[in-house]
N, C-alpha and C positions, 0 to 999 in steps of 0.2 A: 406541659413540656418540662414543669422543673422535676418530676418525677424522675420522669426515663432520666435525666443528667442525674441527679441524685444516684439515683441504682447503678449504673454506669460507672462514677465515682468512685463510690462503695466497691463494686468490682473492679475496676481495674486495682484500690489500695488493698482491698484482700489479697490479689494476686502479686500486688509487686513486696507485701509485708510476707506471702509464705516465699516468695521467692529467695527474700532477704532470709529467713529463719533457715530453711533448707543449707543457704551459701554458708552460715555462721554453726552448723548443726552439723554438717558433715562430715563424717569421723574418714581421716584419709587411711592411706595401708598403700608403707614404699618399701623397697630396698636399696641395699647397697651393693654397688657390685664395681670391680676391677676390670678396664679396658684392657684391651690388648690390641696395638696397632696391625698387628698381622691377622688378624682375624673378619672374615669377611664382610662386608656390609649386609649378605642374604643371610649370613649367620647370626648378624646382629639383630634384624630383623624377626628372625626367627626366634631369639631369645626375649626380644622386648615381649612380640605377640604372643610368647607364653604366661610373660610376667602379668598384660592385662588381663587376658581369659583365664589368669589365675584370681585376680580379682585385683591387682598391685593397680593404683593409680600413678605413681612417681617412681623415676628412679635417680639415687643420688651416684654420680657415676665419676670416680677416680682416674682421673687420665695420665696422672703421676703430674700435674700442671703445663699439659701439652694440649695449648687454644686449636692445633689444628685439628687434632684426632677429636676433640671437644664438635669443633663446627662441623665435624663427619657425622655423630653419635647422633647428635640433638635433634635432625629434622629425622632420622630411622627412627629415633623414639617418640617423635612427636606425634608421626604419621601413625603407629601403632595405639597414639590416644597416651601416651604417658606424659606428666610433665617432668621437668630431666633437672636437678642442681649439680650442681659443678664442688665435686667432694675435692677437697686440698687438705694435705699435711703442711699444718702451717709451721707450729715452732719445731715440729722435729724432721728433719729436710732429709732423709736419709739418701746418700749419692745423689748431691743436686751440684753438679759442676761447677757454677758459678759461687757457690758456698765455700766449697772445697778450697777452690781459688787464696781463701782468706781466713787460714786458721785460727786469726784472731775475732770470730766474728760467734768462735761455738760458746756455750755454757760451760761451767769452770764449775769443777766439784768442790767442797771444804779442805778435801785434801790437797786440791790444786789441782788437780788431774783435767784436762780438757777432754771435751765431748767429739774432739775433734780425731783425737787418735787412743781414748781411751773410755770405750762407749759402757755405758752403765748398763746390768742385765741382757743385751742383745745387741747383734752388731749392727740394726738397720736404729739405733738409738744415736743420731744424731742431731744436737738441738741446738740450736741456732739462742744468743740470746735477745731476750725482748728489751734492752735497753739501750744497749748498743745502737748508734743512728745506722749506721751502714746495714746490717743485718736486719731489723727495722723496715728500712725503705727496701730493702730487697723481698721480705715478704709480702708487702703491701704491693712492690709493683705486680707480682704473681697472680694477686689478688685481683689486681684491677684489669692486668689482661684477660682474665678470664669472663670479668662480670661485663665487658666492651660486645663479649659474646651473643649472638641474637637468641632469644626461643629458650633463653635458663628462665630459671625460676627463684634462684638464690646460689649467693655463693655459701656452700659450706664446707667450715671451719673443722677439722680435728686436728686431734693434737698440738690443742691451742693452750697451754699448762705447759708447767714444769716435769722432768722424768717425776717415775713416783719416786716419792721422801719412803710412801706404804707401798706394799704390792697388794692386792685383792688376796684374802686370806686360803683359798684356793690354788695360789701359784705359788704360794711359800715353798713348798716342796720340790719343788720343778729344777728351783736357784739353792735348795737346801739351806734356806735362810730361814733366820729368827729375828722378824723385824719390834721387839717392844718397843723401842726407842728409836728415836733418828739417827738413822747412824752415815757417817761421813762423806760416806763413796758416794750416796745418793743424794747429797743433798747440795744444791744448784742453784745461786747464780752469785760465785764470788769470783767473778773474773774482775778487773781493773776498773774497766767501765764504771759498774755497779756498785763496787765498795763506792768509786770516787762519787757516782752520784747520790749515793746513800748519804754520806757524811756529809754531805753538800746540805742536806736535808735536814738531820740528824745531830750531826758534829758529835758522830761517835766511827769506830770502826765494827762491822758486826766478827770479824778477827778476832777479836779481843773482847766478847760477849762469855760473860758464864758459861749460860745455857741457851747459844740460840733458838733452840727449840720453845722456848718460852717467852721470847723476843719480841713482842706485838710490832714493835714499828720496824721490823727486820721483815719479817712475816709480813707486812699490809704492801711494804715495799713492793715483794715478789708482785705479791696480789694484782696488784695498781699497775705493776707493769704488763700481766697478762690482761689487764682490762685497757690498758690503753690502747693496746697493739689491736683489742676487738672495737672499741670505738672510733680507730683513726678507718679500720676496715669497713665499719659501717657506714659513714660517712662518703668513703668512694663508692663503694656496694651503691650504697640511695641515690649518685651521681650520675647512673646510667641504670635507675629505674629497675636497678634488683633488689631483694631481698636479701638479710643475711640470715643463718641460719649455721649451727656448729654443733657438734657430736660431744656430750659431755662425759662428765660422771655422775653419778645415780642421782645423786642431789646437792645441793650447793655446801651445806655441813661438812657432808662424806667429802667431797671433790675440793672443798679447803683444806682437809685434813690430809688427805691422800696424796695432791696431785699440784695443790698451788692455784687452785679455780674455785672462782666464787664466781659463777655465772648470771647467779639474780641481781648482780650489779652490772651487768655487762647491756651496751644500748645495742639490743637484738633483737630480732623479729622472732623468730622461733627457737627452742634446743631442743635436741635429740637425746634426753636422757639414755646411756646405755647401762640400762638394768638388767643385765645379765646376770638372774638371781647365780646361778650355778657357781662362777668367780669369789661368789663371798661365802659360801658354802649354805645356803637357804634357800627356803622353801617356794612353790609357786607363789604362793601371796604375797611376798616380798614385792613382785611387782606393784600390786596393787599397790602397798605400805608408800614405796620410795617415787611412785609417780605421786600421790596425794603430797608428801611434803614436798615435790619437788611444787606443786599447784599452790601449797599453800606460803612457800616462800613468793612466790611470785606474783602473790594478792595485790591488786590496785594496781599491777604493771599491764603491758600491752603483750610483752611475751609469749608466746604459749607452746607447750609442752607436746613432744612428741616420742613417744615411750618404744625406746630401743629393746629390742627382742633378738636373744642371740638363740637361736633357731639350733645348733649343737648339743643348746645344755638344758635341753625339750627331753622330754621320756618318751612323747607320744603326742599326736594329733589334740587328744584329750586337754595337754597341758597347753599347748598352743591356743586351743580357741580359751581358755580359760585366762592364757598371759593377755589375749586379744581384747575378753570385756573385763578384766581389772584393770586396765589400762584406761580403759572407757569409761567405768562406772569412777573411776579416780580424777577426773576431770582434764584427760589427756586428748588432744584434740586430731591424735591417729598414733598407729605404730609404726615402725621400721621394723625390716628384718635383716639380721648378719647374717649368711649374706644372700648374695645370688647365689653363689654356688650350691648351699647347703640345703636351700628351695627341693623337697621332692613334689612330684606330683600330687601325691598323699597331702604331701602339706599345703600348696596352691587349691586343692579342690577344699581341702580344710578352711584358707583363710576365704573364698569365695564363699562358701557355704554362710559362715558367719557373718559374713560383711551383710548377706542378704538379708541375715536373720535384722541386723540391726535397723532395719529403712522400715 
């Protein structure tokens, strides 16, 4: 008898060890995509069912931060086989009424200029600051109405940074700008708040800095406050058993440099690298390049990588499955695609194709 229990054993730990390898091995493939509350449930329906037979497991879906249209969305996507995250603009609130309300609550440029009636590069640039208590708890409550939501999968984070200090070297010409240096109009958070809590800290004004571009403790400042704002969220996120998960920049370097985000300090479940080689003006491989260091900043964490793919600045099918396994062979644990809309047929039978190839 102690055989057959032996063998037995042995089978059931083989089975429940590849079950485990399979859960942990699984390379995902989601999109992004914009609600619209007038748009029909059969419609919706019909969009999810294309995204799964397109091979998409997930989609992260934008509802402008409206829990109702969220609790319509999640059981049509769920039924259709997708798991659904709850996509939020967090620091930049563009037309959020209850914002507007409190024009002291936006981000303040070097020149003074508020975000409130003086938006930097575009007019849906409105950012709320992270230091500020009211402004603050107004994003978090956002947050946590949404993560209260049944059938998510995580709340994600974008536009959880500062406007860019840079723009992506690709857009420079768009604004007919020359960004070498930091220059004034873009650089954000000298509202009242912030000086006063800075000096608090400090016992300097960064006002009265040389070069704050070269400022370490002005600079870790911003930093710390964009990481607080994502720790006090993780925290609620975990309190009702989701997930957190946020939309970055390329890598934690570039996205300090750029943006005011150091994300491999941030306590989070997943990021959504958006490698959008095309924005910086480089090649397919870049993908590959910028998920590996986003992987290898985030050695010995729990984190992991999920490698944003902007589906416009593709040539061709070709380059797609190619952005699909650099991302893979980089140690990225799935892609995203920008967005839904930009999804053709061409390219859903492309990414099923490959997803098959990889099992």
């Amino acid at each position: 008898m102690k055989l057959p229990k032996l063998f037995f054993f042995l089978l059931a730990f083989s089975i429940f060890s590849c079950a485990k390898k399979e859960e942990q091995t699984t390379f995902k493939f989601g999109v992004w995509t914009t609600a619209d509350a007038k748009k029909s449930d059969a419609d919706y329906s019909k969009e999810f069912k294309k995204y799964k037979d397109g091979g998409i497991d997930e989609v992260l879906i934008n509802t402008k931060t409206d829990p109702k249209l969220l609790k319509r969305l999640v059981p049509l996507a769920t039924k259709e086989g997708l798991k659904v995250h709850a996509w939020i603009m967090a620091m930049n609130r563009p037309d959020d009424s209850i914002a507007l309300q409190h024009p002291d609550w936006y981000m303040v440029s070097k020149e003074g200029k508020s975000c409130f009636d003086n938006r930097p590069y575009v007019d849906y640039y409105q950012w709320l600051c992270p230091t500020r208590k009211e402004s603050r708890e107004h994003i978090l409550h956002l947050v946590e109405e949404l993560a209260k939501i049944d059938g998510i999968e995580s709340i994600h984070l974008d536009y959880i940074r500062f406007p860019d200090i840079f723009l992506p070297i690709s857009l420079l010409p768009k604004y007919n700008l020359v960004q070498d240096t930091e220059l004034p109009q873009f650089d954000f958070c000298y509202c009242d708040e912030c000086i006063k809590a800075f000096e608090k800290i400090h016992h300097k004004n960064p006002k009265n800095s040389h070069n704050t571009s070269i400022d370490m403790e002005w600079k870790n400042f911003r930093l710390n406050a964009i990481q607080a704002v994502v720790n006090d969220a993780y925290k609620i996120v975990h309190q009702h058993n989701k997930k957190l998960t946020a939309a970055v920049f390329p890598y934690p370097e570039m996205a300090d440099h750029m943006v005011r985000q150091r994300w491999d300090k941030w306590n989070i479940d997943e990021v959504y690298p958006m490698i959008y080689h095309s924005f910086y003006d480089e090649e397919i491989d870049w993908v590959g390049y910028a998920t590996k260091q986003g992987v290898a900043d985030l050695e010995d964490k729990k984190t992991k990588i999920n490698t944003g793919i902007y589906i416009p600045g593709l040539k061709n099918d070709k380059e797609l499955k190619e952005a699909i396994l650099l991302a893979k062979e980089n140690g990225a644990v799935g892609v995203s695609f920008f967005d839904g809309n930009a999804l053709t047929e061409s390219n859903l039978k492309t990414i099923k194709e490959t997803k098959a190839s990889l099992k």
